[in-house]
N, C-alpha and C positions, 0 to 999 in steps of 0.2 A: 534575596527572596525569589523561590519559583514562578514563572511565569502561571496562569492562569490557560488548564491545558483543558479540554472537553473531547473525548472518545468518542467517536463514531465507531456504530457496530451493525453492518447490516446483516439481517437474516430475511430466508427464505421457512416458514414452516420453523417446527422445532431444530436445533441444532446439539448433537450431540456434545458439541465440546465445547457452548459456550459458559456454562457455569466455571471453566477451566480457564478460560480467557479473561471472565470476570471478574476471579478470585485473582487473576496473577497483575489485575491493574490496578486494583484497590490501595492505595497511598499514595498512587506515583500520578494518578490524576484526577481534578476537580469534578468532574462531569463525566458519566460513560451514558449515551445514548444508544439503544437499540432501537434499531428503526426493523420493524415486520414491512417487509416488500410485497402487501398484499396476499399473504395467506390465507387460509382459512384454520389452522391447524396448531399458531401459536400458544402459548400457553406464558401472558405476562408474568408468574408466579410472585414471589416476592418481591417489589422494589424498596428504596429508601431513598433519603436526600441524595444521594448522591448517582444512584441509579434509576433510569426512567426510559418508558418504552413508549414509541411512539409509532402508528401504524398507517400503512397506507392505503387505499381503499383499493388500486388497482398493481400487479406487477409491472411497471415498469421500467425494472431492470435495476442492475447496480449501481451505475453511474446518479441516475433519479434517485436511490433510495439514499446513497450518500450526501447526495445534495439537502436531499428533504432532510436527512438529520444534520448538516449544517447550519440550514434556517432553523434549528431548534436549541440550537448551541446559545448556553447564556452570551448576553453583550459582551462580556468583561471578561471573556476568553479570548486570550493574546495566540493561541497555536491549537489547531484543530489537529486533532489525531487518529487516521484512518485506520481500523485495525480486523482484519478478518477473522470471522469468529474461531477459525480453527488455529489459533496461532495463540501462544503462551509465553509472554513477557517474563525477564528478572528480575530481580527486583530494583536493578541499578540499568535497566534497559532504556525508560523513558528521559529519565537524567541524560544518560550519555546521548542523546540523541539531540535534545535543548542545547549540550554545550556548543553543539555544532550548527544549531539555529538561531537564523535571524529575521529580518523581516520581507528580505528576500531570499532565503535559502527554504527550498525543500528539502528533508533529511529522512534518507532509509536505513533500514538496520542489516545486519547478517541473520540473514534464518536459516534455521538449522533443523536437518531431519531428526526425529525423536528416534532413541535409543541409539544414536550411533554420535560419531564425532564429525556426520560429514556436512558439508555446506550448501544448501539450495540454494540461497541466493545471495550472490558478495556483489552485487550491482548488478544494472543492467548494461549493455552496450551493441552495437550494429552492429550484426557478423558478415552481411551481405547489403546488397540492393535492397532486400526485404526480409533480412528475417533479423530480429532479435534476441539476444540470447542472455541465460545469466551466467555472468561472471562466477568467475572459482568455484563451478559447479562439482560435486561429489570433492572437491579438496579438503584436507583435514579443518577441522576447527581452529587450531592453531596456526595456519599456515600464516606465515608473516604478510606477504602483502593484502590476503585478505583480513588482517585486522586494522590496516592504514584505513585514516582519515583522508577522504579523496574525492574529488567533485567528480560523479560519475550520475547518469540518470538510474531512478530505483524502482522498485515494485511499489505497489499498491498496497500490498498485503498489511504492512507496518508502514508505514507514512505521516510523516509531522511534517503541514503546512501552515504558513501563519495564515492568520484569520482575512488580515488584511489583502495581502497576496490572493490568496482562495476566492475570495469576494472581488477582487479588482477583475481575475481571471472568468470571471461568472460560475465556477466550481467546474466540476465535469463534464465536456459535453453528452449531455444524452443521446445523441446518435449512436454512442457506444454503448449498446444496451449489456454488452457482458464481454470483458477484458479489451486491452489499450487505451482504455481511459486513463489508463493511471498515465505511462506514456506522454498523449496526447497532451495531457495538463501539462506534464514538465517541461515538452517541447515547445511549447506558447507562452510559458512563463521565461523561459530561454528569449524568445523573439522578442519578451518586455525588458529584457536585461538583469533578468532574474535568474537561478543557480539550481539546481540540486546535486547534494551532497550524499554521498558513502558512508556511513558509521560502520568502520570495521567494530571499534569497541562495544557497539550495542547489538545484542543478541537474542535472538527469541527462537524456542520450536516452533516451525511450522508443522502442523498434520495434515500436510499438503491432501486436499480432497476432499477430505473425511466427513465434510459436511455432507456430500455426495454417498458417499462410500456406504458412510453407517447410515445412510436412511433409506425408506422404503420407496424412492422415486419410479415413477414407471418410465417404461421404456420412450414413447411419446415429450415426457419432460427432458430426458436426456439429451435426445434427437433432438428436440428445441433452442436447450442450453449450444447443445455443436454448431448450432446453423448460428445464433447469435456470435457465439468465438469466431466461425467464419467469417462472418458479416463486418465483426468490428477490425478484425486482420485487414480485408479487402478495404476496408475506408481507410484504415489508419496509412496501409503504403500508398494506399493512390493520394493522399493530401500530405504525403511529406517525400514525393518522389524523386522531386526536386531539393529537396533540401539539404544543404551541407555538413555531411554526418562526419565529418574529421575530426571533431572534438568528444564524440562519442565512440571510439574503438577501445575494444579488449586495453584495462589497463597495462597489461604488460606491455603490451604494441607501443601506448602512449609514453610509458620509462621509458624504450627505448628511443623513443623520438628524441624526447627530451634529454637524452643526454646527448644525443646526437648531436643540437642544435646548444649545448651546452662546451662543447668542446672546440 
């Protein structure tokens, strides 16, 4: 029997692509929550039992709206499921993603640019001192090692955390008002003795943007969004400066090792 899964969706304002998101989640989970990050511009439209919106009175920020739609997640949901609006599940996406979860495993998927066969994101991993980077970036769809099952840290974008785990971790921290929260969670859930994993087999378009792209934001909201991406960069290396990123390198680095210390 399937675990009992609840979608998290956060939006800013209307979202172009999330009727697309909505339709591509529908069987594969219990609850999909959209949380409004204090707009003024949303439009609840049609909900049902399984769909419901929930709003917040001020923006602030991703990490906050995630959480708020956490605390709205039914009890009896075993695995919370982060998902940005502009990204498009298969319909064997969320499956594959469960068989690699447990109640301490974080689990990411492969995202894929629309219309082509290439890869945005096949993990995350440490390229330097400070910067992170995604794995198997523009490589084909197919490429072998990017469909390996592999404990690698992952995006935010597609994210399946259990409930438990999420709530011990206190969810997100909100200092990170916009991006390396997702990160940040997995690094501290690391420190508890907990994992996150690689779904090469789980797959989803990403419309990396587009939530941006195709809407009318002004220049002022842009320039905002950049200073918070700065903002949360600058926190995230200065509180993991010190920390031991050897089990975080580009997977291939890590095969190699591994066979190294194999032979």
């Amino acid at each position: 029997m399937r675990p009992l899964i609840s979608a998290i969706i956060p939006v800013y304002g209307e979202s172009p692509t999330l009727q697309r998101c909505l339709d591509s989640l529908r069987g594969q989970v219990d609850q999909i929550i959209i949380v409004d990050d204090g707009s003024d511009t949303f439009d609840e439209g049609v909900r049902d039992g399984v769909i419901c919106t929930v709003s917040k009175a001020s923006n602030d920020g991703f990490s906050a709206a995630c959480n708020f739609g956490a605390r709205s997640a039914s009890w009896m949901s075993e695995y919370l499921i982060f998902v940005n609006s502009d990204v498009q599940v298969f319909p064997t996406t969320v499956g594959e993603m469960v068989k690699c979860a447990d109640s301490t495993t974080i689990v990411g998927a492969k995202l894929l640019y629309p219309g082509s066969q290439g890869i945005q994101h096949g993990g995350v991993y440490w390229m330097g001192p400070q910067v992170v980077a995604h794995a198997y970036h523009s490589e084909h769809q197919l490429y072998a090692p990017a469909c390996a099952v592999r404990e690698s840290l992952v995006t935010g974008g597609l994210m399946l955390v259990p409930c438990s785990l999420f709530h011990e971790l206190g969810g997100f921290d909100e200092q990170f008002h916009m991006a390396y929260e997702d990160i940040d969670l997995q690094m501290r859930a690391y420190s508890m003795g907990a994992r996150a994993v690689y779904c090469g087999k789980a797959e989803a378009l990403h419309y990396e943007g587009a939530t941006r792209k195709d809407t009318n934001f002004s220049a002022a909201e842009v320039a905002r969004w950049n200073q918070w991406e700065s903002d949360g960069q600058r926190l995230f290396y200065e509180r993991y400066r010190g920390f031991d990123k050897s089990k975080f390198r580009h997977p291939d680095e890590m095969d190699k090792l591994k066979r190294g210390s194999d032979r």
